[in-house]
C-alpha positions in Angstrom: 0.0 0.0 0.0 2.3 2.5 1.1 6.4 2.3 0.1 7.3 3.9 3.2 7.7 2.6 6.5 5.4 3.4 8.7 4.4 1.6 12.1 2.3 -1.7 10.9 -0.6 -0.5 13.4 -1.6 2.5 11.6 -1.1 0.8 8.3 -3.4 -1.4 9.9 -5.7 1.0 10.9 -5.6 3.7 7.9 -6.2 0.6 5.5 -9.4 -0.2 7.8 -10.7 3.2 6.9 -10.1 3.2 3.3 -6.8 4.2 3.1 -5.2 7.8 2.4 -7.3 8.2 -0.5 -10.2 8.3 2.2 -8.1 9.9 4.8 -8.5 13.3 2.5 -11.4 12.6 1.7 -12.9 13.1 5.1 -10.5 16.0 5.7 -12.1 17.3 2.5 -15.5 17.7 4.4 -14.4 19.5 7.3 -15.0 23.5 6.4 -11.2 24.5 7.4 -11.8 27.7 6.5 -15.2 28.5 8.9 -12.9 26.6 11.5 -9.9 28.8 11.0 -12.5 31.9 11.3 -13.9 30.5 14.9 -10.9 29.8 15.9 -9.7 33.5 15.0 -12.6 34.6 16.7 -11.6 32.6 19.9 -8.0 33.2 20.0 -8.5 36.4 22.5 -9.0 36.4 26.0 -11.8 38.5 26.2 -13.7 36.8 24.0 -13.4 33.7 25.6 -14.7 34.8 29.1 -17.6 36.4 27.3 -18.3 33.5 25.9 -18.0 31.2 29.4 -19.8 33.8 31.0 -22.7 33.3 28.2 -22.2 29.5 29.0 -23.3 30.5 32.6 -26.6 32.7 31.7 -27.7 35.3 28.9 -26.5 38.8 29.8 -26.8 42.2 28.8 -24.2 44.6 27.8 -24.4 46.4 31.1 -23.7 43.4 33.1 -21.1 42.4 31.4 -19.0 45.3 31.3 -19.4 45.3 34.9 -18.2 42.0 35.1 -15.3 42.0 32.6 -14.7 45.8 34.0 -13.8 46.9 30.2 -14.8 50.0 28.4 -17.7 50.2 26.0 -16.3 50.6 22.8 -13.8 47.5 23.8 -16.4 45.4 24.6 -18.9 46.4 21.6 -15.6 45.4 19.4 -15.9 41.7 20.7 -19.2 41.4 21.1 -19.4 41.9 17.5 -16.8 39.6 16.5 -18.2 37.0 18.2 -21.9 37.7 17.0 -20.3 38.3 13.5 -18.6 34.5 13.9 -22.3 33.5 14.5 -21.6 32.5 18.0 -23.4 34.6 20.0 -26.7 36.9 19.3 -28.5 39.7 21.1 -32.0 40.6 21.5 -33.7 43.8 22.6 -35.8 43.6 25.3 -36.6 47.4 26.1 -34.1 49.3 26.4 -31.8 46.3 27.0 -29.9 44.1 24.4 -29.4 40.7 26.2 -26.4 38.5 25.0 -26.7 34.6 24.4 -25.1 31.8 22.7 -25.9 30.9 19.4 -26.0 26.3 19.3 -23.1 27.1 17.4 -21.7 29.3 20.6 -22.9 26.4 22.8 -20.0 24.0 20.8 -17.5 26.2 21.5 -17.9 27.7 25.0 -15.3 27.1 27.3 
């Protein structure tokens, strides 16, 4: 199968799943580039606690700036990454906005 010489396990094993051949081909399905754009949008600290915080309950802005102690225009920057990443989403309930994850929020909260 393969003119290397690899460990006669995963031989074992890779010719059990089809071989290389269907090795890409299941790589091939995964959407690398939405991942890579996730994982972007989860690479910062901020985000991340917004995110577990989220996990917790669904907030509003106010709240979380109190709770993160960051500035508005800080926050509204990751909020918006994160609800542009489709992660999170916000709703208007008078005069609040209240924060919560998207199902695609729920895989990825910490």
């Amino acid at each position: 199968m393969i003119e290397m010489e690899i460990p006669e396990d995963i031989e074992e094993e890779l010719e059990s799943k089809g071989g290389i051949d269907q090795l890409l081909k299941n790589i091939e399905k995964l959407d690398v580039e939405e991942r890579c754009k996730v994982y972007k949008a989860l690479s910062n600290r901020l985000r991340l606690k917004i995110l577990a915080l989220l996990n917790e309950q669904d907030l509003c802005v106010c709240l979380l700036k109190e709770i993160l102690k960051t500035e508005d225009s800080k926050l509204s920057y990751h909020i918006s990454v994160l609800k542009d990443e489709g992660l999170i989403q916000g709703e208007r309930n008078t005069n609040f906005v209240i924060y919560r994850l998207t199902e695609k929020g729920k895989r990825f909260a910490p």
